[in-house]
Structure formats: C-alpha cells, structure tokens
C-alpha positions as CSV (number, residue, x, y, z in Angstrom):
1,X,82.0,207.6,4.1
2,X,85.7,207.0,3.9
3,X,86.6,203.5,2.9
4,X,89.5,202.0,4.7
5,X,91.4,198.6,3.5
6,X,94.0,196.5,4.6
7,X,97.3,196.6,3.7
8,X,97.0,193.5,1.1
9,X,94.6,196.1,-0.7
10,X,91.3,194.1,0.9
11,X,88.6,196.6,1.2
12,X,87.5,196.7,4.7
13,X,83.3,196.1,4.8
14,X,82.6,196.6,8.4
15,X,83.4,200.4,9.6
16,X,86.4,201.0,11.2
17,X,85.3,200.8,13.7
18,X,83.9,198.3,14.1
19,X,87.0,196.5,12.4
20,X,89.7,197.7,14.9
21,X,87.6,196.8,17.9
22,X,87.4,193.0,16.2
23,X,91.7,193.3,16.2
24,X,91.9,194.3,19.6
25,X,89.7,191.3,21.1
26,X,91.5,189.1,18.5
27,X,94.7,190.3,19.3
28,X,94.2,190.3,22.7
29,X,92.9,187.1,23.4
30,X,96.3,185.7,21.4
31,X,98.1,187.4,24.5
32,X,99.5,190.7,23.1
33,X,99.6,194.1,24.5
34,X,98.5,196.3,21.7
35,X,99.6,200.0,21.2
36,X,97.6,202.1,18.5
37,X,99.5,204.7,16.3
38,X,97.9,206.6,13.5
39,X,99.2,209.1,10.7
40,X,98.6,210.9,7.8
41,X,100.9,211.8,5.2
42,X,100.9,213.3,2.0
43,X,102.2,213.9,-2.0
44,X,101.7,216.9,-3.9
45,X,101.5,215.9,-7.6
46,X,100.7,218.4,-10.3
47,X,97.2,219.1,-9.8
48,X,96.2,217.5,-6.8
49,X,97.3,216.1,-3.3
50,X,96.6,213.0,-2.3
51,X,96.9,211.9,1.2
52,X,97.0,208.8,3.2
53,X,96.0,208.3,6.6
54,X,96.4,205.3,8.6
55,X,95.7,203.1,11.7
56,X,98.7,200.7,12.9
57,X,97.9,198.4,15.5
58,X,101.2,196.9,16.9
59,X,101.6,194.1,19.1
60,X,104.2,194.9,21.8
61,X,107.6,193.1,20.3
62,X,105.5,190.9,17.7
63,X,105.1,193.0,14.7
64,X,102.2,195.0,13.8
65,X,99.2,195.9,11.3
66,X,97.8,198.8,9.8
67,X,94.2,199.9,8.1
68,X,94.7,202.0,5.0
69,X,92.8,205.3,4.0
70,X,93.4,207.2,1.1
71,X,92.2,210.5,-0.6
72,X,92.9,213.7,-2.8
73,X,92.0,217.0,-2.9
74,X,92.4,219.4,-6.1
75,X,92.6,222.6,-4.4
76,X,96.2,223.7,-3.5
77,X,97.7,224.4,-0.2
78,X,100.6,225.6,1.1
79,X,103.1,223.2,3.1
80,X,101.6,224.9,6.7
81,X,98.4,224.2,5.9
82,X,98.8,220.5,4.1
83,X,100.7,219.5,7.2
84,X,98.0,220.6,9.6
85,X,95.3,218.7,7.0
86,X,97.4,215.9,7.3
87,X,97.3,216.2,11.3
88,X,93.4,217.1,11.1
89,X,92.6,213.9,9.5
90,X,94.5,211.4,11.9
91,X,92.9,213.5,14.8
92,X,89.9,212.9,13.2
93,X,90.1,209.3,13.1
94,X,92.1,208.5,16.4
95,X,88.7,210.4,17.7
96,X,86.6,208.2,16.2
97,X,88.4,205.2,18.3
98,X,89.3,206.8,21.0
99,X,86.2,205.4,22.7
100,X,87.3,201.5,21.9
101,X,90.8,202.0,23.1
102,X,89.8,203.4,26.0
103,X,88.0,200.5,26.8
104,X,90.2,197.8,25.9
105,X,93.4,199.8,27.3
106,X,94.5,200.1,24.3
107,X,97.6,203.4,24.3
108,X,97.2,205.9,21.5
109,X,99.9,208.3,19.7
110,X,98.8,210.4,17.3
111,X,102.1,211.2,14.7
112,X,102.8,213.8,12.4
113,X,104.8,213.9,9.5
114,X,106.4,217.2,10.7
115,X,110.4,217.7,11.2
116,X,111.7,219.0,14.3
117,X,114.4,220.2,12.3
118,X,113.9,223.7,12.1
119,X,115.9,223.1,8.5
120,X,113.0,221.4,7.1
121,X,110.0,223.8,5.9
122,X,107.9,221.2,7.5
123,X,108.8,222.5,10.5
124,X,107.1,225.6,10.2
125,X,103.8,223.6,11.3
126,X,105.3,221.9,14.2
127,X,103.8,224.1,17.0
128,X,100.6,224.5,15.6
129,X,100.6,220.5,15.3
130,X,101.6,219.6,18.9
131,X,98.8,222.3,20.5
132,X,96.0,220.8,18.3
133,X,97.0,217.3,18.7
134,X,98.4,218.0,22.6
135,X,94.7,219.8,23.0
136,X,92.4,217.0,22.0
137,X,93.7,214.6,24.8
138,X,96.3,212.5,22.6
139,X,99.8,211.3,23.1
140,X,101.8,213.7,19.8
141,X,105.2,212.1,17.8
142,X,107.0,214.2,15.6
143,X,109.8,212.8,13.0
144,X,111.9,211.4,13.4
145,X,109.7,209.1,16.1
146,X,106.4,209.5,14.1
147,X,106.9,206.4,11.8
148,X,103.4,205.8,11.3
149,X,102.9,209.0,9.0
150,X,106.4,209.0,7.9
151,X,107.0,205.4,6.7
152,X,103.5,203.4,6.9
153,X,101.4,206.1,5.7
154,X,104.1,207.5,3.3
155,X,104.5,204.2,1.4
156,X,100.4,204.1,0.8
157,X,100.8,207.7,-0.6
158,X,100.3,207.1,-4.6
C-alpha cells in the first residue's frame, strides 16, 4: 500500500481516500469551491529514480493543500517512458478518487510534467500523455499550466 503524507511530513493513517473525502466535506462546509489537481514528477539520480506524485486540493481564490506520495524504482528508463510512468501513476490515483469527486462536484485535472515545447526532450511524450490521460475521462495540463507536477510534486522530489 502506498503511504501518502501531508505536506508538514505527517503521515496520513486513513487511506487516501478516505482522507481527501474528509477535506472536501471540511472544506466545503467552510464555504469553498474546491478544484482537485494531481501530478507526478520525477529525478533521476545515479542509480535510481525516485518519483513523487501528488494530490492538491485548492480552494477557489483561498490557497490550497496537497497529499504527498513518494517512491523509487532502480531499473532505468528512458525520458519517454519515465514521463508516461510519471503520467501512469497520477492516472492511477485521480482514479482512485474519481468516485468522491464526482460526488461532491469536485473538478479534476490530471497534469503532466511534459513541455509543449517541442525543444524540450520531454516533449517527445506529450501525445502519448494527452491520449492516455484524454482516454480515461480526465481534464489533461501540460507545462507550462501543469503546476501540480511541475512545482508541487517537483519540490517533494528528493
């Protein structure tokens, strides 16, 4: 099971679930209009990658909050393939919710670490990123819009 925390570093009991469906009725019953955005980004170091993937609840013109996951792998990937891993895991997760913000009307982008500069080698996994993420039903950002996987999740990378 992956263990999620909060951004203080407070490891997060409940699943996630169950922890981001208690922020929504919290949230919502303070009066805000929440928006969900979740990312994944990355780091290759020299033997491993480690990746970070998280969950930003923002409250419409009041600030926001994010859930923190992080992991490595020791196997090594090309840049195509990590972004797509990195898109693979935040589909994974926004699936996993997709069911509570549905029910609490609660809008969900899914966002990518991926340049649409075609000067970036990122960019060679932008296509492949916007059909999977387009093809599972959610809303897709691309950099430089995509802030949850390029600034949030990028400052949780180790």
């Amino acid at each position: 099971m992956t263990t999620w925390k909060k951004f203080s570093g407070e490891i997060i009991q409940n699943s996630i679930h169950e922890e981001v469906e208690k922020a929504i009725i919290r949230e919502s019953e303070k009066g805000y209009k929440l928006k969900v955005c979740i990312g994944t980004d990355s780091q290759v170091k020299s033997h491993h990658t480690d990746f970070a993937t998280v969950i930003v609840l923002l409250r419409e013109q009041h600030g926001g909050f994010m859930f923190i996951s992080q992991d490595k792998t020791t196997y090594y990937m090309g840049i195509k393939e990590r972004m797509l891993l990195e898109v693979q895991k935040s589909i994974e997760v926004a699936y996993s919710i997709c069911d509570l913000l549905d029910m609490y009307a609660v809008d969900l982008e899914v966002h990518a670490d991926i340049n649409t500069n075609p000067m970036f080698k990122s960019n060679k996994a932008l296509n492949d990123a916007m059909g999977y993420i387009l093809s599972m039903g959610f809303i897709f950002k691309a950099k430089p819009e995509a802030f949850a996987s390029s600034a949030c999740a990028d400052k949780m990378v180790h």
